[in-house]
C-alpha positions as CSV (number, residue, x, y, z in Angstrom):
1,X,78.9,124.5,145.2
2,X,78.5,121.4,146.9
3,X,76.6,119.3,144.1
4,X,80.0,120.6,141.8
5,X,81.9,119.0,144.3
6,X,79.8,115.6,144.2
7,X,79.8,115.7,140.4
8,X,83.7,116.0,140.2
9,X,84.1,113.8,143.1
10,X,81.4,110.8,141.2
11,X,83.2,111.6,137.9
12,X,86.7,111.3,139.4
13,X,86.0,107.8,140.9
14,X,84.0,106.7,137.8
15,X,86.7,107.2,135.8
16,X,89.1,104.9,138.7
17,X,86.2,102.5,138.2
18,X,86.1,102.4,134.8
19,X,90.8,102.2,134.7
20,X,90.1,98.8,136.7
21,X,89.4,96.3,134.1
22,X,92.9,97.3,133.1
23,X,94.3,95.3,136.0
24,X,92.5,92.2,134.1
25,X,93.7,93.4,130.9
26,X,97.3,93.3,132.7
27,X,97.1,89.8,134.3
28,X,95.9,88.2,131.0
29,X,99.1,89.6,129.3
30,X,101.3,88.4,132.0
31,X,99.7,85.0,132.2
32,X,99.0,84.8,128.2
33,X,95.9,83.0,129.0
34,X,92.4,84.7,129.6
35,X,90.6,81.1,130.3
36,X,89.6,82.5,134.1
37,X,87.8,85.4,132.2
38,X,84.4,85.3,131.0
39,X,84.3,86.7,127.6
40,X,80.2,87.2,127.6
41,X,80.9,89.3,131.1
42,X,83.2,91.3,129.6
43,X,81.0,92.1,126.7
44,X,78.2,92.6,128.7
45,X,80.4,95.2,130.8
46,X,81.3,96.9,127.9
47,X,77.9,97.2,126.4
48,X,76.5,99.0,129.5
49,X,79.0,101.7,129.4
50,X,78.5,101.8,125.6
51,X,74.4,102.1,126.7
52,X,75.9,104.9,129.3
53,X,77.3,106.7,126.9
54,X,74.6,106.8,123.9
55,X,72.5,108.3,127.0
56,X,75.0,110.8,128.4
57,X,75.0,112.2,124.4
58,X,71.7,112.2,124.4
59,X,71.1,114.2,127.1
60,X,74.5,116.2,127.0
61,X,76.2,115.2,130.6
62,X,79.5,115.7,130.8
63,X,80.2,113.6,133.7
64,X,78.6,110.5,131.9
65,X,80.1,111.3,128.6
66,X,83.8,111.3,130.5
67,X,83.1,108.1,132.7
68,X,81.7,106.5,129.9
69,X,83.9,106.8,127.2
70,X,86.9,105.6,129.6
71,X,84.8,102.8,130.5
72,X,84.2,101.7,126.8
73,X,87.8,102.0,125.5
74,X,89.0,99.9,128.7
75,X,86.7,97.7,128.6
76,X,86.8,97.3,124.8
77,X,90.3,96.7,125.0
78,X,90.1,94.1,128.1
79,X,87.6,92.1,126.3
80,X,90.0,92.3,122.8
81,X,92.8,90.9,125.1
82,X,90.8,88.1,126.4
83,X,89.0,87.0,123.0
84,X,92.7,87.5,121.0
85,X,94.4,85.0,123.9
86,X,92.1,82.9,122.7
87,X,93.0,81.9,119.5
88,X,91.0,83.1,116.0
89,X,87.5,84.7,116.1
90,X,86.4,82.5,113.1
91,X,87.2,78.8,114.8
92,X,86.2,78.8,118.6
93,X,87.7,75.3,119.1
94,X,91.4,77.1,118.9
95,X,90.3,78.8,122.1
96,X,91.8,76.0,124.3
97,X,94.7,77.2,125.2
98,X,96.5,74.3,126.8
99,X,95.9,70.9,128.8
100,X,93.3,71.3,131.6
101,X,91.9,68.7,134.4
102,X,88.9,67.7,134.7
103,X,87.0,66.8,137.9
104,X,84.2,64.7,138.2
105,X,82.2,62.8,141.6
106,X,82.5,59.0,141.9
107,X,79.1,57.2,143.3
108,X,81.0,56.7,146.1
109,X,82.0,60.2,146.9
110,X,85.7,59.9,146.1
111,X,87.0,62.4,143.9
112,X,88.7,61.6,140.6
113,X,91.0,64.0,138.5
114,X,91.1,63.0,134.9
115,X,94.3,65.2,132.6
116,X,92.8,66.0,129.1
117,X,94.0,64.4,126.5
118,X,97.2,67.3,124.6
119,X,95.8,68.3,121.7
């Protein structure tokens, strides 16, 4: 009875767990920009619950098979937001998305902001 309970209760918040990177997936969409997320983190995120699941198959567990495929298609479709904001698959240097600043150190510790140039 009790390890029912645990499994419903770890299922139940894997699943909340998994539903998070749909926050992301929102504040991309309301920003139009994904240049704060990491693409290869995303991906890398997404592969382990695609490991996750090939393993809860394998071995038949429902509670991974659940988590896991919520996890995937989130996380699929976060990392599909990000990479889509970014401008075409085929030529990276679209991904730019706007003017940003650059920051660098004088040798004498001052601090100089330099605009990049519009494209």
């Amino acid at each position: 009875m009790f390890t029912q309970l645990l499994g419903t209760a770890a299922t139940a918040y894997g699943v909340l767990g998994a539903l998070k990177t749909l926050l992301q997936t929102r504040q991309m969409l309301a920003r139009r920009t994904s240049r704060e997320v990491s693409a290869l983190f995303l991906a890398s995120y997404t592969g382990g619950y695609a490991i996750w699941l090939a393993y809860g198959l394998r071995t038949g567990s429902l509670p991974l098979i659940v988590v896991d495929t919520v996890g995937l298609l989130c996380g699929g479709l976060t990392l599909a937001v990000a990479l889509s904001l970014r401008g075409s698959l085929i030529r990276p240097a679209t991904w730019s998305g706007g003017n940003t600043t650059s920051i660098s150190q004088h040798a004498t510790g001052g601090t100089h902001v330099r605009p990049s140039p519009a494209p």
